[in-house]
C-alpha positions in Angstrom: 0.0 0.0 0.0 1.3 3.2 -0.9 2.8 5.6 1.9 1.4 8.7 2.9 4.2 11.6 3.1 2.2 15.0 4.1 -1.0 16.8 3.8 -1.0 18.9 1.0 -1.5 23.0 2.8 -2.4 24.4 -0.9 -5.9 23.2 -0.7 -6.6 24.0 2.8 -5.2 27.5 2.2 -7.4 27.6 -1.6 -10.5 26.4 0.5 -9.9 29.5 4.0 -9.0 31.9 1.6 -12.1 31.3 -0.6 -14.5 31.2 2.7 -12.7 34.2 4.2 -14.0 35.7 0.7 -17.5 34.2 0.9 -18.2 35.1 4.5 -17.0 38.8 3.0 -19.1 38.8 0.1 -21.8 37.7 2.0 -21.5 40.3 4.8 -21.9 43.2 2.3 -25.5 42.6 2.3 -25.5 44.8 5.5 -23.6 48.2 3.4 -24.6 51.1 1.5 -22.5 53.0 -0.4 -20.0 50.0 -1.5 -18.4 50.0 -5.1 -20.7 47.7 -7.5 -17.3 45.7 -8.6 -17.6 44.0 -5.3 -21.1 43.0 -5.7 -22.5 40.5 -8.0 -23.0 41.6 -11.5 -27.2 41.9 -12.5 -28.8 39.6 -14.8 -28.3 41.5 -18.0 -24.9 42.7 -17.0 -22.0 41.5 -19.0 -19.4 41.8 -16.0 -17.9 39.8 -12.8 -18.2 41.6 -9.7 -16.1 40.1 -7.0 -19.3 38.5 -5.7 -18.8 36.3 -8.9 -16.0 34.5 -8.9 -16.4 33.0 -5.2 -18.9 30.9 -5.9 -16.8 29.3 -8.6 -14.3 29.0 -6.9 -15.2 27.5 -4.1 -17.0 24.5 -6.6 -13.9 24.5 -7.6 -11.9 23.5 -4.5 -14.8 20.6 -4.2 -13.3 19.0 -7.4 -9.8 19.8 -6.2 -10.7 17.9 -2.8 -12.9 15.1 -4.4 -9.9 12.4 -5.1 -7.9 13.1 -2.0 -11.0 12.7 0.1 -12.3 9.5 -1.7 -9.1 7.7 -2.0 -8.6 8.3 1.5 -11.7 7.2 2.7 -11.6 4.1 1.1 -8.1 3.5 2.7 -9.0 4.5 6.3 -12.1 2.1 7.1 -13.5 4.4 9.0 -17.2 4.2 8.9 -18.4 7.4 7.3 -20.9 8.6 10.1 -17.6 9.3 12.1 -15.7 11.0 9.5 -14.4 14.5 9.7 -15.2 16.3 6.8 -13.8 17.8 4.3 -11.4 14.9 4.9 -7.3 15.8 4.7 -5.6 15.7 1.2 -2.4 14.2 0.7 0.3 12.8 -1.2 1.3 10.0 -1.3 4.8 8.3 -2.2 3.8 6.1 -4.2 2.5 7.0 -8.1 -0.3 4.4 -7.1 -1.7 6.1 -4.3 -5.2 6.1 -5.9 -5.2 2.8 -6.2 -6.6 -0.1 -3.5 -4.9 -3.0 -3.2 -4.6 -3.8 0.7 -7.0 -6.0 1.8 -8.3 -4.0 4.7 -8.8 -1.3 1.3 -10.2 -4.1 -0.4 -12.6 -5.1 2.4 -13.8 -1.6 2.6 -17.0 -1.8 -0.2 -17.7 0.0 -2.8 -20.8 0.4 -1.8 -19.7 1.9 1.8 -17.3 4.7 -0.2 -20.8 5.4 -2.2 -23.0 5.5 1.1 -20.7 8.0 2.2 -20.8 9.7 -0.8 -24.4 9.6 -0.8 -25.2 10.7 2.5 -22.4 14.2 2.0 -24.7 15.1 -0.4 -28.0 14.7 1.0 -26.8 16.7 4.0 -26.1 19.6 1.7 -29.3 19.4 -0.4 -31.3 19.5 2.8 -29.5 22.0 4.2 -29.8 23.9 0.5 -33.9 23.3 0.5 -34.4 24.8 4.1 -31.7 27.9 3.4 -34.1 28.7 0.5 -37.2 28.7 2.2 -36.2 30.6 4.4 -36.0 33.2 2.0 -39.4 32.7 0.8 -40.6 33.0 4.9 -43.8 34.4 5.2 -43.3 37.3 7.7 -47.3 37.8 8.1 -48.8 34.2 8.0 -45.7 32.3 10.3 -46.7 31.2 13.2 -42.8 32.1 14.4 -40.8 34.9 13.6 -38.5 34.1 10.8 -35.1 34.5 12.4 -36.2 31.9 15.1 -37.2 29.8 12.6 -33.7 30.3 10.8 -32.2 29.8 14.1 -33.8 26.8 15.3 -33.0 25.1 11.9 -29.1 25.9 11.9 -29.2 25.0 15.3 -30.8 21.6 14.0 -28.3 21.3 11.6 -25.4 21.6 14.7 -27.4 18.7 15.9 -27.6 16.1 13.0 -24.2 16.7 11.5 -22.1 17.6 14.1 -18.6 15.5 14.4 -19.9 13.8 17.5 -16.3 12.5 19.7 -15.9 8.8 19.1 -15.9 8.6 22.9 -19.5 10.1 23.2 -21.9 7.5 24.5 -24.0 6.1 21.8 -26.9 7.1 23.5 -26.0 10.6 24.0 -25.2 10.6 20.2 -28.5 8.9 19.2 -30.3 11.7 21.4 -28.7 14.7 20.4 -29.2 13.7 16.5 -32.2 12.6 17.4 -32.9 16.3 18.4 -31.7 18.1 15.7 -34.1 15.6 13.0 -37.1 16.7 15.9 -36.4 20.4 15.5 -36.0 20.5 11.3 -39.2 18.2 11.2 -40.9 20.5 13.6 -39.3 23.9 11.8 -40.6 21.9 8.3 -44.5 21.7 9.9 -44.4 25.2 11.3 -43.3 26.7 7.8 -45.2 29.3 6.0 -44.2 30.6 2.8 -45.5 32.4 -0.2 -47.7 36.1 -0.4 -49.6 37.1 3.3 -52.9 35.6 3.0 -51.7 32.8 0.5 -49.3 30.8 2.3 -47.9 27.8 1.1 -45.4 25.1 2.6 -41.9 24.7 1.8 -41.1 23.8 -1.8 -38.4 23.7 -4.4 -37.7 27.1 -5.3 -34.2 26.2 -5.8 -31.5 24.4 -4.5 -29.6 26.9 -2.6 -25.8 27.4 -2.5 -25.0 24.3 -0.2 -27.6 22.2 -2.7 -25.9 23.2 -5.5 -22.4 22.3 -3.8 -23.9 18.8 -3.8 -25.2 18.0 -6.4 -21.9 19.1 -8.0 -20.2 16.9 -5.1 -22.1 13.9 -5.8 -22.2 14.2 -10.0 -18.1 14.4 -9.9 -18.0 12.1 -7.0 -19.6 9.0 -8.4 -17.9 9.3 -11.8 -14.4 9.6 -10.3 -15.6 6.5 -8.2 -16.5 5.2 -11.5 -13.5 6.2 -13.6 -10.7 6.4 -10.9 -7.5 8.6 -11.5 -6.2 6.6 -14.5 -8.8 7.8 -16.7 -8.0 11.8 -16.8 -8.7 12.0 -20.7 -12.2 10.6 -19.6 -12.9 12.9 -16.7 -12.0 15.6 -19.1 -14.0 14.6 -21.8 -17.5 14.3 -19.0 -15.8 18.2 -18.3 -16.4 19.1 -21.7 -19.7 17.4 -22.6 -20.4 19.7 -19.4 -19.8 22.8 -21.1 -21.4 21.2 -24.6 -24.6 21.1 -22.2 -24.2 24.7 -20.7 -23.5 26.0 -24.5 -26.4 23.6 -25.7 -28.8 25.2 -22.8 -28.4 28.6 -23.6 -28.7 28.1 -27.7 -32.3 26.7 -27.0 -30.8 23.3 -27.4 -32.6 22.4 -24.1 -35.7 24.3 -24.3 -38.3 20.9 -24.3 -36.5 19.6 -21.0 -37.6 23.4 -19.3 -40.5 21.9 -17.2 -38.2 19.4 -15.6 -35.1 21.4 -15.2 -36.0 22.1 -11.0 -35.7 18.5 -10.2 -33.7 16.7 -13.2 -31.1 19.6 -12.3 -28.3 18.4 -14.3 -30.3 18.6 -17.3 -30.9 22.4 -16.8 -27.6 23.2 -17.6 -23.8 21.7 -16.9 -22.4 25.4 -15.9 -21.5 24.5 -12.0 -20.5 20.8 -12.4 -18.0 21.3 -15.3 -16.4 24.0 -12.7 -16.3 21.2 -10.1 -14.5 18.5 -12.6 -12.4 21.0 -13.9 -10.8 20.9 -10.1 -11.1 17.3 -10.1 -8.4 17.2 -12.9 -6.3 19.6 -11.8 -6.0 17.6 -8.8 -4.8 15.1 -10.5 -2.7 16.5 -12.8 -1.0 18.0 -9.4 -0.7 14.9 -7.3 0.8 12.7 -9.8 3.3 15.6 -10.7 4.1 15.7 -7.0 4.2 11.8 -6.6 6.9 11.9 -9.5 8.8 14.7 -8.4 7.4 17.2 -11.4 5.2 19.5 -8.9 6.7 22.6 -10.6 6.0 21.4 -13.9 2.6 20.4 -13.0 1.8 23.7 -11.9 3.0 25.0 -15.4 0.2 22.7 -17.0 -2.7 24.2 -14.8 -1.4 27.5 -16.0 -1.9 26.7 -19.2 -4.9 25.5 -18.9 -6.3 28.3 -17.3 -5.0 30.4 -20.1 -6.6 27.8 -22.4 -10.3 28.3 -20.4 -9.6 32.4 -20.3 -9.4 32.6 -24.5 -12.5 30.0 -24.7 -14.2 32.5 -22.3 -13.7 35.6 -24.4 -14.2 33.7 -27.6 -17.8 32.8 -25.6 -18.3 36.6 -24.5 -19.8 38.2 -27.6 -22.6 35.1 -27.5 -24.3 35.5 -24.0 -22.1 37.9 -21.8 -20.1 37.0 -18.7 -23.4 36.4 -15.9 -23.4 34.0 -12.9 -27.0 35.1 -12.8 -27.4 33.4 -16.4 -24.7 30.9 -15.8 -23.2 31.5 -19.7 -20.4 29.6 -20.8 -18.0 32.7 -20.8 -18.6 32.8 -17.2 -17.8 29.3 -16.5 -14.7 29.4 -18.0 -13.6 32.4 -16.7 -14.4 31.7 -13.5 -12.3 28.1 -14.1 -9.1 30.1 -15.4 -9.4 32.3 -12.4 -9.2 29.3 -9.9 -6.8 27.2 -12.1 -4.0 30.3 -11.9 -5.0 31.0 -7.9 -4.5 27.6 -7.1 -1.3 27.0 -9.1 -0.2 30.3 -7.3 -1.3 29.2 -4.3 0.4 25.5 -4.4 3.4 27.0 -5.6 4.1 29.7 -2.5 2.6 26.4 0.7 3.3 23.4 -1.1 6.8 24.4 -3.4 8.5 27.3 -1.6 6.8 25.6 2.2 5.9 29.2 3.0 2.5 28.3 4.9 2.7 30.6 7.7 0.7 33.5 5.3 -2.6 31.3 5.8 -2.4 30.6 9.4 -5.0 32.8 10.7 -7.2 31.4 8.1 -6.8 27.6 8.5 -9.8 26.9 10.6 -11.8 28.5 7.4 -10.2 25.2 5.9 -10.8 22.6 8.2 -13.8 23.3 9.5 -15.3 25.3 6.3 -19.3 24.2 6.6 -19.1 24.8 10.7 -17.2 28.6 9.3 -20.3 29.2 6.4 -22.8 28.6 9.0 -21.7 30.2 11.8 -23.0 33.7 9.8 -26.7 32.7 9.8 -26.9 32.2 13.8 -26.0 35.9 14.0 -27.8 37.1 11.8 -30.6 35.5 13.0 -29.3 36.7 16.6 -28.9 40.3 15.6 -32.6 40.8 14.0 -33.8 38.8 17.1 -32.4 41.3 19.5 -33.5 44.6 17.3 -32.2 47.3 15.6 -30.6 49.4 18.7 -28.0 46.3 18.8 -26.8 47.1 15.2 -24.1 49.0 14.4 -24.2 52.3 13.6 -25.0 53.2 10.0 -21.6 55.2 9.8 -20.1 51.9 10.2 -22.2 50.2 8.0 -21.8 52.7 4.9 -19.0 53.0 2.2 -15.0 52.1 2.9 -15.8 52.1 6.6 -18.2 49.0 6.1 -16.0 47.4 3.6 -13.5 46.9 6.7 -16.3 46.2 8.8 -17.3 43.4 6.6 -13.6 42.3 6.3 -13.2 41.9 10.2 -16.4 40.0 10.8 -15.3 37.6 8.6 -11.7 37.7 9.8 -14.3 37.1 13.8 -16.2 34.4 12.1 -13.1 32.3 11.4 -11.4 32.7 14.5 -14.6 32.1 16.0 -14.5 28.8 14.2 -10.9 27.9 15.3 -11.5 28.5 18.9 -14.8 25.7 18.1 -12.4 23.3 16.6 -10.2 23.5 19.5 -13.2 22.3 21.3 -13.9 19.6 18.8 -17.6 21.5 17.8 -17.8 21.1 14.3 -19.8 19.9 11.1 -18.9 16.4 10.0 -20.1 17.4 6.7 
């Protein structure tokens, strides 16, 4: 069985740096007076705001983490419900690595490495579906305010998918889990949504950031699953029937397939999965570079791939614009050649050079990167509990000021998080 040498620090410090963005992003929501390049781009816009790469990226980093944490998994015989996710990426010594030949690896199914695959993702779907309904709350028909409602269900979601000690009585664990499935069944019964004096009950609007994370998760998943890391030229050929899809869809290829597109999702367009395989391969290319001593020149390919996917994305532009609200083709690649370059920069300063220090402060945003997205939506839902005289002050909340403002509430939100990892409190998801 191949050897494992060292965790790799480029994703982890790919994956903080993205969250420390998204927490950012997100947090902007509370300005006025901010410049519109930080914001997302509108529908019709042909632009990237700041707001519109993250997104992308951080799909991105879910293909870059897909083979590490699978091939892993499959080696550890661990049984998934005790897994610490996202799981550590390494290298190993051996060119091999991705393949199982031990015969603990061996006894370690299949169909356990797709169970756990399986149940990642419909954490994250549900997770998606309540974050979106609570969007669509109906502040007049509710039977509880909203922001207790969005509180009680993160707090569920503490509950279900925390990563419970291994020392924890099964009983305890059994009742706290128990708990959190009590409170998002009781949060789905007390729902109201739609127009005041026309509610409705939850529903599909959408899938919501953390659905569409897995649904990307599980697409890219089962095929490398399928394929393994032998079969690059494959994967990248699934990547660019992917984009064929997401051209196809916004031609009018697609049109006849519109009534199904909310719940046949990957039908509706390949945009957000082709950005997710197109980190699968590069994580490939990267680890078998490393594993035969070519991680420089590995890095050089990724570059040139994300020169590659920056042409394709101009050549695109003229078509449909550059939208993450429309989800065009010139936008996916983009986005790709964006997070193809910032990784290989990033890799090349943590992994090459060994200069990881610079993302220290961030690291729990890597580690512990669902517990560090959610952590946002307890206070928020805190803050509108508690009123308006326990804001901040507008002059704080308004132009460059806020900016910073937004900046060192997510710079809290992580350290927040690391001082909860220290204490072993965080999402096993």
């Amino acid at each position: 069985m191949a050897q494992v040498i060292r965790r790799i620090a480029s994703i982890d410090a790919f994956r903080a740096l993205t969250m420390l963005l998204m927490i950012f992003v997100n947090d902007l929501i509370s300005l006025r007076g901010i410049p519109g390049w930080l914001e997302h781009a509108g529908e019709m816009e042909d632009r990237l705001g700041l707001a519109d790469v993250v997104f992308p990226a951080f799909l991105f980093i879910v293909g870059l983490s897909i083979p590490f944490a699978i091939d892993r998994h499959r080696r550890s015989g661990r049984r998934p419900i005790e897994q610490s996710l996202p799981e550590k990426d390494y290298i190993s010594v051996s060119p091999s690595s991705g393949e199982i030949d031990s015969r603990k690896a061996k006894g370690y199914s299949q169909k356990s490495t797709v169970f756990h695959i399986l149940s990642r993702s419909f954490a994250l779907l549900v997770m998606g579906v309540f974050e979106v309904n609570y969007e669509e709350y109906n502040r007049v028909d509710g039977p509880i305010n909203r922001y207790w409602w969005l509180l009680w269900t993160t707090i569920g979601f503490f509950l279900i998918w925390l990563d419970y000690p291994r020392e924890m009585a099964a009983k305890k664990k059994y009742f706290l889990r128990g708990s959190g499935i009590f409170l998002l069944a009781l949060m789905a019964f007390l729902y109201k949504g739609g127009e005041p004096g026309d509610p409705i009950w939850m529903r599909l609007h959408w899938y919501g950031i953390l659905g569409l994370i897995g649904w990307c998760y599980l697409i890219c998943a089962l095929l490398y699953l399928w394929m393994g890391q032998r079969r690059v030229g494959i994967l990248t050929v699934i990547m660019g029937l992917f984009l064929a899809i997401c051209v196809i869809d916004k031609a009018g290829g697609l049109h006849f397939f519109k009534p199904l597109r909310q719940f046949i999702w990957i039908v509706g367009s390949g945009s957000l999965p082709a950005i997710t395989m197109a980190g699968l391969i590069a994580a490939l290319i990267y680890r078998k570079g490393t594993e035969a001593g070519k991680a420089g020149r590995s890095l050089w390919i990724l570059m040139v791939l994300s020169l590659i996917f920056l042409v394709g994305g101009f050549i695109f532009r003229p078509f449909w614009g550059i939208s993450k609200i429309r989800a065009t083709p010139a936008w996916v690649m983009i986005c790709t050649s964006i997070s193809l370059a910032s990784f290989a920069l990033i890799a090349y300063i943590t992994d090459i050079k060994g200069r990881e220090a610079w993302c220290g402060p961030l690291r729990p945003a890597g580690t512990s990167t669902l517990t560090c997205y959610l952590l946002p939506y307890i206070h928020f839902a805190i803050s509108h509990l508690l009123g308006e005289a326990y804001r901040l002050p507008a002059v704080l909340r308004t132009g460059g000021i806020g900016i910073v403002k937004c900046l060192l509430y997510a710079f809290l939100i992580i350290r927040i998080t690391g001082w909860m990892e220290k204490r072993k409190i965080r999402l096993a998801i």
